[in-house]
Backbone as CSV, one residue per row, in Angstrom:
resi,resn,N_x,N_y,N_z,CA_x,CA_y,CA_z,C_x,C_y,C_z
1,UNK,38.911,-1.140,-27.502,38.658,-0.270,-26.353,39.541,-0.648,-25.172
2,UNK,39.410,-1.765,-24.656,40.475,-2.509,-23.835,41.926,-2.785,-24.078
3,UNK,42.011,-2.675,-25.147,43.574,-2.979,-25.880,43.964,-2.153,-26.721
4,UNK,44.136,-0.770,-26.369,44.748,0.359,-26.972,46.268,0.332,-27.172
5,UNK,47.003,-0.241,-26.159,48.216,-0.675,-26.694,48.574,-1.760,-28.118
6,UNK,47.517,-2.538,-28.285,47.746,-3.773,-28.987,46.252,-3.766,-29.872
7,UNK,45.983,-3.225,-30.485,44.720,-3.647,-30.986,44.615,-4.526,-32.033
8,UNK,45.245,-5.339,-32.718,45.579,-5.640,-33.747,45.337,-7.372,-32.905
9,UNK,46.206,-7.080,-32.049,45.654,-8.648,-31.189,45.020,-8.476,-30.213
10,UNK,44.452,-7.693,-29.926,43.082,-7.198,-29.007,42.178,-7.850,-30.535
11,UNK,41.777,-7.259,-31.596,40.522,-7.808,-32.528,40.815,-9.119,-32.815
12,UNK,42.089,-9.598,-33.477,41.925,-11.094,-33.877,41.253,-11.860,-32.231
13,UNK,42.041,-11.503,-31.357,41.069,-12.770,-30.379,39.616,-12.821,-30.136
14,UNK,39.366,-11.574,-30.182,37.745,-11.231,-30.382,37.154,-12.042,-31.199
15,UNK,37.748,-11.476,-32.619,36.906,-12.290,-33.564,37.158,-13.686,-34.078
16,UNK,38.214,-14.674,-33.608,38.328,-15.712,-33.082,37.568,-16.601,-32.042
17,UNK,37.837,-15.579,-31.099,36.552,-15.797,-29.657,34.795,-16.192,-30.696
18,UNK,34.439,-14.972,-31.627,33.343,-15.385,-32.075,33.434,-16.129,-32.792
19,UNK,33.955,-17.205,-33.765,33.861,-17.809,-34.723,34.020,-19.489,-33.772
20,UNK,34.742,-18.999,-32.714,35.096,-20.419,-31.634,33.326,-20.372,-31.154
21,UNK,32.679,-19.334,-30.432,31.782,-19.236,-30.091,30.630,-19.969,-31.495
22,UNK,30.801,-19.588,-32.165,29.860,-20.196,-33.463,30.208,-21.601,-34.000
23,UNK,31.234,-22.045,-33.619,31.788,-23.631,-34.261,31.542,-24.765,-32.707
24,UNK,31.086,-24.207,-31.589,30.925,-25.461,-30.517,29.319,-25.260,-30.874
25,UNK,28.631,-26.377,-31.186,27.176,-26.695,-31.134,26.643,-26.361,-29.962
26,UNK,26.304,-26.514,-28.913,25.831,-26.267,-27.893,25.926,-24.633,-27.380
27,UNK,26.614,-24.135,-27.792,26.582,-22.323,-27.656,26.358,-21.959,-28.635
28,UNK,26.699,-22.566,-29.424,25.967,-21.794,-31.139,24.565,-21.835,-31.336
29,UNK,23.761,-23.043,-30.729,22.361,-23.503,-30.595,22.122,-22.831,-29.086
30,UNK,22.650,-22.218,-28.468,22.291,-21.666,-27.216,21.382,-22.964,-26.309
31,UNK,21.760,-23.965,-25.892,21.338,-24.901,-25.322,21.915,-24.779,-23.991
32,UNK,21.557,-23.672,-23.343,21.627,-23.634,-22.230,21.061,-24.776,-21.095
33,UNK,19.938,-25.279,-21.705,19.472,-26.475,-20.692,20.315,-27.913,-20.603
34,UNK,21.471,-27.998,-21.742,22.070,-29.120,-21.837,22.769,-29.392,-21.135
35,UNK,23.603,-29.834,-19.728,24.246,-30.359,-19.123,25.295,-30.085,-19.587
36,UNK,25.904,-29.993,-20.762,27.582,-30.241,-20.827,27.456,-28.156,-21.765
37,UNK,26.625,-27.776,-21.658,26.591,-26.210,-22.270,27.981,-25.474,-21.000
38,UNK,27.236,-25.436,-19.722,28.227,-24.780,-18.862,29.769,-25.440,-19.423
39,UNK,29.764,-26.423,-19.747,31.630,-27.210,-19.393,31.924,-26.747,-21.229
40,UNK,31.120,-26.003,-21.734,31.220,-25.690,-22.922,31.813,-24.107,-22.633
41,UNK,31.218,-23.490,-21.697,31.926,-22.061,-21.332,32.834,-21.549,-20.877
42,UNK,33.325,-23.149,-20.071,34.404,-23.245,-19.368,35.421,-23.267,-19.872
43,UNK,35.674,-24.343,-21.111,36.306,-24.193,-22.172,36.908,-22.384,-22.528
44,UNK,35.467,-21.777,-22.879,35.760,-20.829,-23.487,36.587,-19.885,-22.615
45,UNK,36.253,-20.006,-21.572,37.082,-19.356,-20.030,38.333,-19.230,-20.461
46,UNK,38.969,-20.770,-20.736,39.796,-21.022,-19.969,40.560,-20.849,-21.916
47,UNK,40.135,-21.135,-22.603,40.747,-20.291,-24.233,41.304,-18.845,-23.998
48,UNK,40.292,-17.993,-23.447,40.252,-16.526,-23.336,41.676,-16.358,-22.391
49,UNK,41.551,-16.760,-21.302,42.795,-16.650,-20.531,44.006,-17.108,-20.849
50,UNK,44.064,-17.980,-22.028,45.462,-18.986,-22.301,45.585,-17.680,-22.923
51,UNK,44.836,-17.099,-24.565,45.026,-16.183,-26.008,45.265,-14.943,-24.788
52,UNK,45.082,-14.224,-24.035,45.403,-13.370,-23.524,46.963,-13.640,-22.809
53,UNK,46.775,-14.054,-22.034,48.198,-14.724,-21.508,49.609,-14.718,-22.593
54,UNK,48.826,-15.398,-23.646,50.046,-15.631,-24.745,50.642,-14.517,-25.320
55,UNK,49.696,-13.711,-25.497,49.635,-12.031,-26.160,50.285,-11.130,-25.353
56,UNK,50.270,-11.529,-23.643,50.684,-10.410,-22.812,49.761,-9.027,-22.379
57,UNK,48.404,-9.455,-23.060,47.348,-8.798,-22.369,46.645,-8.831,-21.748
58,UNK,47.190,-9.977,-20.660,46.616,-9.863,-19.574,47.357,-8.926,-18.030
59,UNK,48.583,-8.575,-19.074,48.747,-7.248,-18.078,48.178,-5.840,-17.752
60,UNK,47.504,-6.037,-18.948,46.637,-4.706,-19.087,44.944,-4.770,-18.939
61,UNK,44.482,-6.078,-19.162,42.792,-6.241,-18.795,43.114,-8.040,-18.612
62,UNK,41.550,-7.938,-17.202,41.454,-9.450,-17.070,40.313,-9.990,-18.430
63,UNK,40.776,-11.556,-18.191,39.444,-11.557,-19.460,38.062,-11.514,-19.197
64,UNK,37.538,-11.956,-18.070,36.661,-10.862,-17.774,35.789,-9.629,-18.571
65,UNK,36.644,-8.707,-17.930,36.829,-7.137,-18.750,36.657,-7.464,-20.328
66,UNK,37.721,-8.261,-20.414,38.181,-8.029,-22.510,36.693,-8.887,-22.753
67,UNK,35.915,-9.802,-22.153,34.951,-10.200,-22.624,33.638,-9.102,-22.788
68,UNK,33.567,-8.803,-21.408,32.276,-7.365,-21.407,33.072,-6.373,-22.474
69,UNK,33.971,-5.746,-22.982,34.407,-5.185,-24.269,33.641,-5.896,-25.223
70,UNK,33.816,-7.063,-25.561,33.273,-8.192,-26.686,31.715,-7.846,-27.352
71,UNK,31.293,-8.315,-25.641,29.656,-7.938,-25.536,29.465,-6.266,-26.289
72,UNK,30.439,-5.293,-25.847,29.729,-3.749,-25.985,29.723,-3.866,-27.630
73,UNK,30.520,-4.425,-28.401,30.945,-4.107,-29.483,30.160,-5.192,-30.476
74,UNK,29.965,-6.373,-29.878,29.140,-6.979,-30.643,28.029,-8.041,-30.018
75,UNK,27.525,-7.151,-29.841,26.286,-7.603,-28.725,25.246,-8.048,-30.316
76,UNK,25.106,-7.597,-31.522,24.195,-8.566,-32.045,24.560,-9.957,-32.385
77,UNK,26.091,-10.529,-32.240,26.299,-11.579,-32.265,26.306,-12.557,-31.338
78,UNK,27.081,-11.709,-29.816,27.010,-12.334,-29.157,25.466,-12.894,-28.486
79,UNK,24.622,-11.914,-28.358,23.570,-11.780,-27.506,23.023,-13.235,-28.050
80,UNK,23.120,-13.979,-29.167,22.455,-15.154,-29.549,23.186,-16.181,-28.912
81,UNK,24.075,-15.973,-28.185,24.261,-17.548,-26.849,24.848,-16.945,-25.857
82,UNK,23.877,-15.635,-25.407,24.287,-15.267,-23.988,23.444,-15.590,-23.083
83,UNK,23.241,-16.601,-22.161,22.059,-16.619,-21.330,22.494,-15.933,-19.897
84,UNK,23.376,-16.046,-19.850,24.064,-15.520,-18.462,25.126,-14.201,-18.582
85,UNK,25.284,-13.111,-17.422,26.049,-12.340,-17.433,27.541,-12.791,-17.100
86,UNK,27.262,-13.472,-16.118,28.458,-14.216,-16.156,28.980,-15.701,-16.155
87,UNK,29.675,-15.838,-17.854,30.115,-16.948,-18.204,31.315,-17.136,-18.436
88,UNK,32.267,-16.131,-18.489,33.699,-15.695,-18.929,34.192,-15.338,-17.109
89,UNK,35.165,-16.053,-17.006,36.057,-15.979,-15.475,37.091,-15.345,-15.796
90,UNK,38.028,-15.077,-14.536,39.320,-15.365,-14.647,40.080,-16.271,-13.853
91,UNK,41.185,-16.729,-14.581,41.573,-18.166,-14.040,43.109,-17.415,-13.444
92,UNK,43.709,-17.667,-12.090,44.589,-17.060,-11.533,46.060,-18.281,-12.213
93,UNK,46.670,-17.721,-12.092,48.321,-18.111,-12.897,48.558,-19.365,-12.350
94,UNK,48.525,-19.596,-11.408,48.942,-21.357,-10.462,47.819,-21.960,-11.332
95,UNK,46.317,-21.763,-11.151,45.561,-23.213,-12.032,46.108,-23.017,-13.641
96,UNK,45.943,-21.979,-14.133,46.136,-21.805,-15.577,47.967,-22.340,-15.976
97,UNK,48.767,-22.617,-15.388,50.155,-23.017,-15.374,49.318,-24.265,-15.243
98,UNK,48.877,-25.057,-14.270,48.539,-26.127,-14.266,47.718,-27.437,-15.428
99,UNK,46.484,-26.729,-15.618,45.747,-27.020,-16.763,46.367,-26.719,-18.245
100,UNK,47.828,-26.193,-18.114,48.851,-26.120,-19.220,49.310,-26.963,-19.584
101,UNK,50.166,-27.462,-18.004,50.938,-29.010,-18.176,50.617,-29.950,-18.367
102,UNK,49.046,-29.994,-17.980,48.095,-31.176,-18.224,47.808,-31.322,-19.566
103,UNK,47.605,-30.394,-20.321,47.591,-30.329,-21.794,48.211,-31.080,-22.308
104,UNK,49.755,-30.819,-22.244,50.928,-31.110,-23.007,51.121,-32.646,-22.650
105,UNK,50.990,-32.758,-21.542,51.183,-34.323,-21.125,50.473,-35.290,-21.894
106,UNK,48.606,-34.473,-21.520,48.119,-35.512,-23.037,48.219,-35.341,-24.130
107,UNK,48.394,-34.145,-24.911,48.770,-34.122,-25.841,49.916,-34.847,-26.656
108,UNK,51.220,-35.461,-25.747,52.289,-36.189,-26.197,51.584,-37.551,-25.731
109,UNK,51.044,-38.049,-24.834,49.841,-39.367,-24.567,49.116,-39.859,-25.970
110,UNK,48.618,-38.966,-26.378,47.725,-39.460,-27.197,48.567,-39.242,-28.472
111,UNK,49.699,-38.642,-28.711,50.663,-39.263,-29.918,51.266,-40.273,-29.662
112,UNK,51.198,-41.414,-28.479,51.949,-42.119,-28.423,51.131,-43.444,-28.517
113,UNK,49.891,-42.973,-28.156,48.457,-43.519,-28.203,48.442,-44.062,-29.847
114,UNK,48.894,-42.777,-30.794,48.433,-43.026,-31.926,49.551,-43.645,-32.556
115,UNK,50.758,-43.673,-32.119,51.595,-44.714,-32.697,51.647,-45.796,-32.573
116,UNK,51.680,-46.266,-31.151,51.023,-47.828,-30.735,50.253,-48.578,-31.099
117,UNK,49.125,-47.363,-31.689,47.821,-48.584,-32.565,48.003,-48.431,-34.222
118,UNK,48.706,-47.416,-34.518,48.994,-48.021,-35.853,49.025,-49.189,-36.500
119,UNK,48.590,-49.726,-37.155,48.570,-51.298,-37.766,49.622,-51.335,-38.560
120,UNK,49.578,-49.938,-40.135,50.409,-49.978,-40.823,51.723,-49.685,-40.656
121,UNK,51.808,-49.396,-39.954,53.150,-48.564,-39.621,54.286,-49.237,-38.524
122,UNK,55.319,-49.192,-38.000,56.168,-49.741,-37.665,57.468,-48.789,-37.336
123,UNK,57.200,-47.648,-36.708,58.293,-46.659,-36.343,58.552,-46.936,-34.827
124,UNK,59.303,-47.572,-34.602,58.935,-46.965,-32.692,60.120,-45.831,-32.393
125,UNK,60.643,-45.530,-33.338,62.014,-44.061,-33.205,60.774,-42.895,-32.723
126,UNK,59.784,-43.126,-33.437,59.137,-41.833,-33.397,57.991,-41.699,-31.357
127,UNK,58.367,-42.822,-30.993,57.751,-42.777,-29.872,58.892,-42.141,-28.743
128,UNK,60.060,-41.585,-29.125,61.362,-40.770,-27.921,60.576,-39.237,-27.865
129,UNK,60.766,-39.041,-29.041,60.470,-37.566,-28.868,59.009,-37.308,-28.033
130,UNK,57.509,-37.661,-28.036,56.344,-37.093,-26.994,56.673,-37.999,-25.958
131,UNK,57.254,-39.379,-25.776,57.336,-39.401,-24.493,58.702,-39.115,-23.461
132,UNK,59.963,-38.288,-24.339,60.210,-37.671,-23.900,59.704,-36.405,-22.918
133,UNK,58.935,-35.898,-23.865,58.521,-34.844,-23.409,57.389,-34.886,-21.954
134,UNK,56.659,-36.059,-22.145,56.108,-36.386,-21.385,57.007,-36.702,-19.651
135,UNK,57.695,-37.489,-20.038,59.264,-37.567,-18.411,59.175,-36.237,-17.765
136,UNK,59.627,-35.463,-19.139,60.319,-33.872,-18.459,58.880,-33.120,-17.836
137,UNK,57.887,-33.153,-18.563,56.930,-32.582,-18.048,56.427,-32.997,-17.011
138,UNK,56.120,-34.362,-16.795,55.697,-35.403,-15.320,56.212,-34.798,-14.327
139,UNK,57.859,-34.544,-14.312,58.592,-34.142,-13.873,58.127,-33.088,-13.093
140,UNK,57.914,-31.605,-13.669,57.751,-30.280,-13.392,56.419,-30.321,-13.181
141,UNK,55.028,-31.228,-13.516,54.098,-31.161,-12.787,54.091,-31.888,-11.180
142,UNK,54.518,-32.815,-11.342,54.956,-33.305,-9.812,55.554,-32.355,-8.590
143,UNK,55.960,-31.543,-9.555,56.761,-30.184,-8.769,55.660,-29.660,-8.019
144,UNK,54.621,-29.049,-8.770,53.159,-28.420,-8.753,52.444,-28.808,-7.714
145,UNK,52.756,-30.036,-7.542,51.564,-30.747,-6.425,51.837,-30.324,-4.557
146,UNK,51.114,-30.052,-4.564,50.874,-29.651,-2.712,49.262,-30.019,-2.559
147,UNK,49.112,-29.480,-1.294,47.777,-29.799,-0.519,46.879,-28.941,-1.243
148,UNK,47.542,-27.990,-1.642,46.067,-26.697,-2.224,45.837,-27.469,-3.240
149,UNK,46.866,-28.371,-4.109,46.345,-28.680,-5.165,45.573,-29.973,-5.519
150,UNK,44.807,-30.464,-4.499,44.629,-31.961,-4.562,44.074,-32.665,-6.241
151,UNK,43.163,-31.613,-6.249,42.632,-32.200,-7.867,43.764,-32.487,-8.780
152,UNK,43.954,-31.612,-8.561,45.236,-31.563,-9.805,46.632,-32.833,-9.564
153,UNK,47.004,-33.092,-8.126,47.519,-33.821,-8.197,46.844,-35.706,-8.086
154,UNK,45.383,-35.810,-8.179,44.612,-36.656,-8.398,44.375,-36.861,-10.073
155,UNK,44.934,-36.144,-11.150,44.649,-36.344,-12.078,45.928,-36.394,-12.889
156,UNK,46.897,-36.305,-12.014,48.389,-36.330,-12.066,48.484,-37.714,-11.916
157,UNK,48.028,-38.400,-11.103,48.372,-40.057,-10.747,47.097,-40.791,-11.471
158,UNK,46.466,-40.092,-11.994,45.535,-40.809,-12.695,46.523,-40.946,-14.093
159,UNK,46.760,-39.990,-14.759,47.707,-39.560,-15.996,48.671,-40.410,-15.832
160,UNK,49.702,-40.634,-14.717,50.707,-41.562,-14.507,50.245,-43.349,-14.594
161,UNK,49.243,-43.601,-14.453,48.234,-44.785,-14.284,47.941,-45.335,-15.677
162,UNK,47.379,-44.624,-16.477,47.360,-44.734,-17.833,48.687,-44.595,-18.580
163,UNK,49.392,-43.734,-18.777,50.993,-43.981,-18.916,51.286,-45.139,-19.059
164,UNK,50.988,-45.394,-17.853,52.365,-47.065,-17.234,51.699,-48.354,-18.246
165,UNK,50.070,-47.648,-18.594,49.109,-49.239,-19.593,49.771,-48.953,-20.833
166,UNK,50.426,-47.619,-21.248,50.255,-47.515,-22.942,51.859,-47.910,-22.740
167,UNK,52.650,-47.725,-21.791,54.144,-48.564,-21.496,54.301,-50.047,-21.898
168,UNK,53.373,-50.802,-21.400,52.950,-51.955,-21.443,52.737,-52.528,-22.411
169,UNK,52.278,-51.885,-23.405,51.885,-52.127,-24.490,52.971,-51.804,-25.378
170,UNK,53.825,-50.987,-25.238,55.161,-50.781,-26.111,56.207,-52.088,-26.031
171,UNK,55.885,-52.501,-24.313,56.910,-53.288,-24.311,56.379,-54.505,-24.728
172,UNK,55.069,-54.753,-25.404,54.663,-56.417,-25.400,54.954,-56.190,-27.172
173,UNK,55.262,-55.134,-27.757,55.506,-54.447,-28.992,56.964,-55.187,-29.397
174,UNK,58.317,-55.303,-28.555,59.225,-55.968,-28.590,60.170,-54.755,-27.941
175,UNK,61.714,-54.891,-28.180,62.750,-54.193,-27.119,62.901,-53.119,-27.832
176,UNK,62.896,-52.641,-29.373,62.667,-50.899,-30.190,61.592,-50.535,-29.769
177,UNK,60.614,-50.755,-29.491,59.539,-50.280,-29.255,59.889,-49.708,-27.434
178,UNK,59.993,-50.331,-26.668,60.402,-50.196,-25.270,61.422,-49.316,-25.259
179,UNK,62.334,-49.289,-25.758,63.836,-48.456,-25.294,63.820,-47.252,-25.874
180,UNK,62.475,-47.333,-26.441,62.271,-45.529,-27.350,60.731,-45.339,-26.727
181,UNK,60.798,-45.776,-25.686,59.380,-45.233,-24.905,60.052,-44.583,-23.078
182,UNK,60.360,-43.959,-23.097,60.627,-43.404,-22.374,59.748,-43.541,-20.423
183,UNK,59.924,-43.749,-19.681,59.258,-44.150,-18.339,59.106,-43.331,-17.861
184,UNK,57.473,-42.955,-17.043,57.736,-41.829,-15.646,58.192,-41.805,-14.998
185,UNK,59.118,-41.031,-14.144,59.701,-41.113,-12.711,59.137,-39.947,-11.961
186,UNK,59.376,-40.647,-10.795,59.160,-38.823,-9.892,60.997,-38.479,-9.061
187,UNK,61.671,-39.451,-9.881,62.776,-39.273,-8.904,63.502,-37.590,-10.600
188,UNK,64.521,-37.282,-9.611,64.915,-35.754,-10.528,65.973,-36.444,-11.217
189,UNK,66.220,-35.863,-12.275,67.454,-36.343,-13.553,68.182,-34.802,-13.624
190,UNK,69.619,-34.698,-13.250,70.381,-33.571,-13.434,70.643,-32.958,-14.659
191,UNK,70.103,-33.606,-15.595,70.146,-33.098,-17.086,68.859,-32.566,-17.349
192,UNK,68.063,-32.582,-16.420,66.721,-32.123,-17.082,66.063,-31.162,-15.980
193,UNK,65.787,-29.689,-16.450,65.345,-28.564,-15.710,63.721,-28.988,-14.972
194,UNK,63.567,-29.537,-14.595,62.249,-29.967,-13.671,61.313,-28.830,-13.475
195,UNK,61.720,-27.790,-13.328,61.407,-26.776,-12.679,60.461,-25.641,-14.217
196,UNK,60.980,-26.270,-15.488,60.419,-25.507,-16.796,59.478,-26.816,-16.969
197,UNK,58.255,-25.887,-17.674,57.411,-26.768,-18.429,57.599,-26.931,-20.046
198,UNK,58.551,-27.936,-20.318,58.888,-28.829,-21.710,57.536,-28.444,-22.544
199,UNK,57.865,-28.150,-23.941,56.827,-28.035,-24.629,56.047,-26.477,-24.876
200,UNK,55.107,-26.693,-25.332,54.376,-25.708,-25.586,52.850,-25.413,-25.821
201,UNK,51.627,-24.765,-25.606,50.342,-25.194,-25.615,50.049,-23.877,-26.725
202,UNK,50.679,-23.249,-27.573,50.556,-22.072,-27.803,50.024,-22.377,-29.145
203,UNK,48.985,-22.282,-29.869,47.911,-22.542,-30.700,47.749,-23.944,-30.473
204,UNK,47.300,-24.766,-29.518,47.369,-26.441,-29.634,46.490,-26.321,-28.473
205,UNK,45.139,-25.296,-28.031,44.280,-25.410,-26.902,42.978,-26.266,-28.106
206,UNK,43.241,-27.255,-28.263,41.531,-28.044,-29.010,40.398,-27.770,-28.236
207,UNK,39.647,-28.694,-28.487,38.013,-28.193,-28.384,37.697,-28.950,-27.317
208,UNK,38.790,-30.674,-27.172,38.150,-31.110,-25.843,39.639,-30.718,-24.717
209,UNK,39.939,-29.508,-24.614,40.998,-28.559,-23.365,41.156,-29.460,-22.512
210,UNK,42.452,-29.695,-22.128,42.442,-30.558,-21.012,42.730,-29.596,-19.859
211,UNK,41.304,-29.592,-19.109,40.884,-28.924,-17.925,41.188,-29.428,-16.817
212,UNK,41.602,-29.622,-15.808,41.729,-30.081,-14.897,40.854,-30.258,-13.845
213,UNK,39.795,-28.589,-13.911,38.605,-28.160,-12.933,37.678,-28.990,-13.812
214,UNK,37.618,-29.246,-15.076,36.151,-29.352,-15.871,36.224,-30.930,-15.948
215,UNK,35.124,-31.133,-16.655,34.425,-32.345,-17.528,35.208,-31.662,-18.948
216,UNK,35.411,-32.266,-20.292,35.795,-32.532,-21.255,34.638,-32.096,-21.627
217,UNK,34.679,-30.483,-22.797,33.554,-30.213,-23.148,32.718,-31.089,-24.355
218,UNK,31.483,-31.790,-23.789,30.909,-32.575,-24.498,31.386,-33.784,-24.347
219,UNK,30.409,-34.794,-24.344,31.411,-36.396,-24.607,31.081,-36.524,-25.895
220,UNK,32.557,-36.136,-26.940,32.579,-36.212,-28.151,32.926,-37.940,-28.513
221,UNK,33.767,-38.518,-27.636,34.011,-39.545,-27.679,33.106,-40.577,-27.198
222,UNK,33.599,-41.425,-27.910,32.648,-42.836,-26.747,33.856,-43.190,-26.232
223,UNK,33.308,-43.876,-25.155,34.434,-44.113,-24.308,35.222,-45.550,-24.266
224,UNK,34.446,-46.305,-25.261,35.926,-47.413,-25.742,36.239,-47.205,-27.068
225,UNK,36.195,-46.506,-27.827,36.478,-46.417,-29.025,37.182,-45.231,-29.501
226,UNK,38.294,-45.077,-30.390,38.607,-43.674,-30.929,38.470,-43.447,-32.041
227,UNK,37.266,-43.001,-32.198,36.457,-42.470,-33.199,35.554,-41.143,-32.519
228,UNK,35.783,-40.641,-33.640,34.442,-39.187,-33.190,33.051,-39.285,-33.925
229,UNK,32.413,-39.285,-33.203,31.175,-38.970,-33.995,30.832,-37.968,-35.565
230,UNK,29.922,-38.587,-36.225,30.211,-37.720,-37.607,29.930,-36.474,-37.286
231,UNK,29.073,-35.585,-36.668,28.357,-34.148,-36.680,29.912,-34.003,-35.653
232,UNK,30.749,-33.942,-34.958,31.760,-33.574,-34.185,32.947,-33.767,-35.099
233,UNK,32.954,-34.655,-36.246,34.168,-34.666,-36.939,34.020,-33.969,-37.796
234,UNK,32.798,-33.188,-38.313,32.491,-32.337,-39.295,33.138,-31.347,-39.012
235,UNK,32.729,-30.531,-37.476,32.932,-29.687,-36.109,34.453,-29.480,-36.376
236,UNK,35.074,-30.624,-36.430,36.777,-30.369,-36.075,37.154,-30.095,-37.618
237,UNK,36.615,-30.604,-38.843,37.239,-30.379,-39.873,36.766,-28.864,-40.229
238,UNK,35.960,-28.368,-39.785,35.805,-27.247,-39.923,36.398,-25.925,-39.638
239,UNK,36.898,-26.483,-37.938,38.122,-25.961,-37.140,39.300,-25.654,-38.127
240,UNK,39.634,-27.021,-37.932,41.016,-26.939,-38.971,40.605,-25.704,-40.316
241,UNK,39.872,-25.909,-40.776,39.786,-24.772,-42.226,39.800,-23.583,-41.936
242,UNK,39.365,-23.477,-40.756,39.240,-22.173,-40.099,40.224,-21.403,-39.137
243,UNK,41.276,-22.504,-39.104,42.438,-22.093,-37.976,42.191,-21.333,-37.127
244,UNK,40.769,-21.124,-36.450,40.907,-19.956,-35.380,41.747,-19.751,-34.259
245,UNK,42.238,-21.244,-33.864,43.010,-21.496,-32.631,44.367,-20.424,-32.447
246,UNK,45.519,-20.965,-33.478,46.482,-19.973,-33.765,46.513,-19.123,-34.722
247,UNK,45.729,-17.881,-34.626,45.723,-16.705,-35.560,46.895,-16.318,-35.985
248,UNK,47.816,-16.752,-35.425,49.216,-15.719,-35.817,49.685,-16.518,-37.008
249,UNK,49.552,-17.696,-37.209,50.493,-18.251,-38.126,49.354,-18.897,-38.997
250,UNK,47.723,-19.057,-38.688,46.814,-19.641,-39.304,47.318,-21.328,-39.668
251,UNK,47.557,-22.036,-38.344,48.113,-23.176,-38.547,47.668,-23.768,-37.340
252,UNK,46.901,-24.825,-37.366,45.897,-25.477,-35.923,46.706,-26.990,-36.051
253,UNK,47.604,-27.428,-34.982,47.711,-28.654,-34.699,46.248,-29.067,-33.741
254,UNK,45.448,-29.638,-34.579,44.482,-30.241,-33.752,44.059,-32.061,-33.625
255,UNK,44.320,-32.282,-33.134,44.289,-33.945,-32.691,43.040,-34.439,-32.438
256,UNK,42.630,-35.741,-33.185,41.427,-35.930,-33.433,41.255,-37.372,-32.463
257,UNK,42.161,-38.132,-31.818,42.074,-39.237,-31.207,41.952,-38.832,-30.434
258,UNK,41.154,-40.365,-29.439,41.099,-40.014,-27.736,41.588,-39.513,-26.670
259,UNK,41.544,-39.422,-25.758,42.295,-38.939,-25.185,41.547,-39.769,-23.743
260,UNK,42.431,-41.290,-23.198,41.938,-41.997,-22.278,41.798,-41.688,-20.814
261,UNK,41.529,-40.338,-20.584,40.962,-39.363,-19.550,40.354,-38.593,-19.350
262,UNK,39.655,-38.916,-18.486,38.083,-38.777,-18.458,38.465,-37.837,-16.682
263,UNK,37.837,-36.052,-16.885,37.807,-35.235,-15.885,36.569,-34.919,-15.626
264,UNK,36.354,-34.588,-14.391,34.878,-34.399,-13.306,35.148,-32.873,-12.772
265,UNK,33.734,-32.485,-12.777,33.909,-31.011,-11.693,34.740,-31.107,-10.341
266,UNK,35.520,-30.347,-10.395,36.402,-30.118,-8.699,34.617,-29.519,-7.887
C-alpha cells in the first residue's frame, strides 16, 4: 500500500520486520513490563529506518507510516506484541549516519577483539584490514562531533578508550602483532577521505545494534565474559538460519562476541 513503486521490497521488509519481531524474546512474549522490552523497540526503530534507508524508501514513506501499513495488513500477527501505538519512530539522517559509524567501528573492534584472544591461532596480518577500517572511520566520526552531538561524541571517546586497551594488548603480543594494528588519530591523513564513512552496515544491523541513544537490547552478555547465554545463542543461531537481516542476498554476517561497550539512555 505504501510502496507502490517498489513492492517487492516494500513486502520482504515487512515480513522480515515480522519474523525479527518473532525471534527477540521479549516482544515475541510481549513483556512489556520488562525493563529492557522498550530498548527492544528501539532496536526495531532503528532496523526499520536503516532497511528503508538502504532500499531508498524512505523517499517515499517515513517508517512510521510503512509501520501503521504493517499493522493494517497484519494486525493478527502483529497485535500479539503491540502494547503501544507508538513504538516505531523516525530517526532523522544526522543520528541515523551516526549510530552507522558507531556500528562499523565496533563491528571491526570486536574482530580485532576476536583475533587477539585467539589461543590457537597466530595471524596478526589479519588484524590491518578492521583496524584499518577502524582509523578511517574514527576519522569521519570525529568529523560528526559538535555540541548538538554530545552523546555521541561521549561514546566516541569512550570507543577511542577501549581501542587504545585492545592496542596494548597487540603490542605486549610482540612487533607483527603491533605494526598490523593500526592506531587512532584525530590528526587528518591526505590519503584518506575523512569525510566518507569506510565500510558498510548493509545486512550487518545484529540484534545487540550499536545505538548510540539506547542501552544494548537486552544484557545478552555478562559483562566480563564473552560468552552468550544458551536461550540467546539459540536466538542468534536461529537468526543466522533465518537470514532475515539481509534479504537480498539471504546471507547474515552476524557476530556473536562481545562487544566491550556498554550504552545508556541519552
Amino acid at each position: 500500500m505504501h510502496t507502490k513503486s517498489n513492492t517487492t521490497m516494500g513486502k520482504n521488509i515487512c515480513e522480515y520486520f515480522i519474523k525479527l519481531c518473532k525471534l527477540l524474546p521479549r516482544v515475541k512474549n510481549n513483556k512489556k513490563y520488562d525493563p529492557n522490552y522498550g530498548k527492544d523497540w528501539h532496536f526495531l526503530s532503528y532496523w526499520l529506518n536503516v532497511k528503508l534507508e538502504e532500499s531508498k524508501l524512505n523517499a517515499i514513506i517515513c517508517p512510521y507510516d510503512f509501520y501503521d501499513g504493517i499493522e493494517d495488513h497484519c494486525m493478527n500477527t502483529l497485535s500479539l506484541y503491540i502494547s503501544s501505538p507508538i513504538l516505531i519512530y523516525n530517526i532523522n539522517e544526522e543520528d541515523l549516519s551516526r549510530m552507522k559509524v558507531l556500528y562499523i567501528l565496533h563491528e571491526n573492534y570486536n574482530k580485532l577483539h576476536s583475533i587477539l584472544n585467539n589461543e590457537t591461532a597466530s595471524e596478526p596480518h589479519l588484524l590491518l584490514p578492521p583496524s584499518s577500517k577502524c582509523s578511517m572511520n574514527y576519522k569521519s566520526a570525529n568529523n560528526m562531533c559538535n555540541s548538538k552531538y554530545k552523546k555521541f561524541c561521549e561514546k566516541l571517546k569512550k570507543f577511542k578508550t577501549e581501542y587504545d586497551k585492545l592496542f596494548k594488548i597487540a603490542e605486549s603480543k610482540g612487533d607483527d602483532f603491533a605494526k598490523n594494528f593500526i592506531k587512532l588519530t584525530d590528526k587528518e591523513n591526505s590519503n584518506i577521505i575523512s569525510s566518507t564513512v569506510i565500510g558498510s552496515a548493509v545486512g550487518l544491523i545484529p540484534l545487540f545494534g550499536i545505538l548510540y541513544k539506547f542501552t544494548p537490547i537486552g544484557q545478552i552478555f555478562n559483562s566480563h565474559k564473552s560468552k552468550l547465554s544458551k536461550g540467546h545463542s539459540n536466538s542468534i543461531d536461529e537468526i543466522r538460519r533465518t537470514s532475515f537481516l539481509n534479504y537480498e542476498n539471504e546471507q547474515l554476517n552476524l557476530n556473536q562476541e562481545k562487544y566491550n561497550i556498554e550504552y545508556h539512555p541519552a
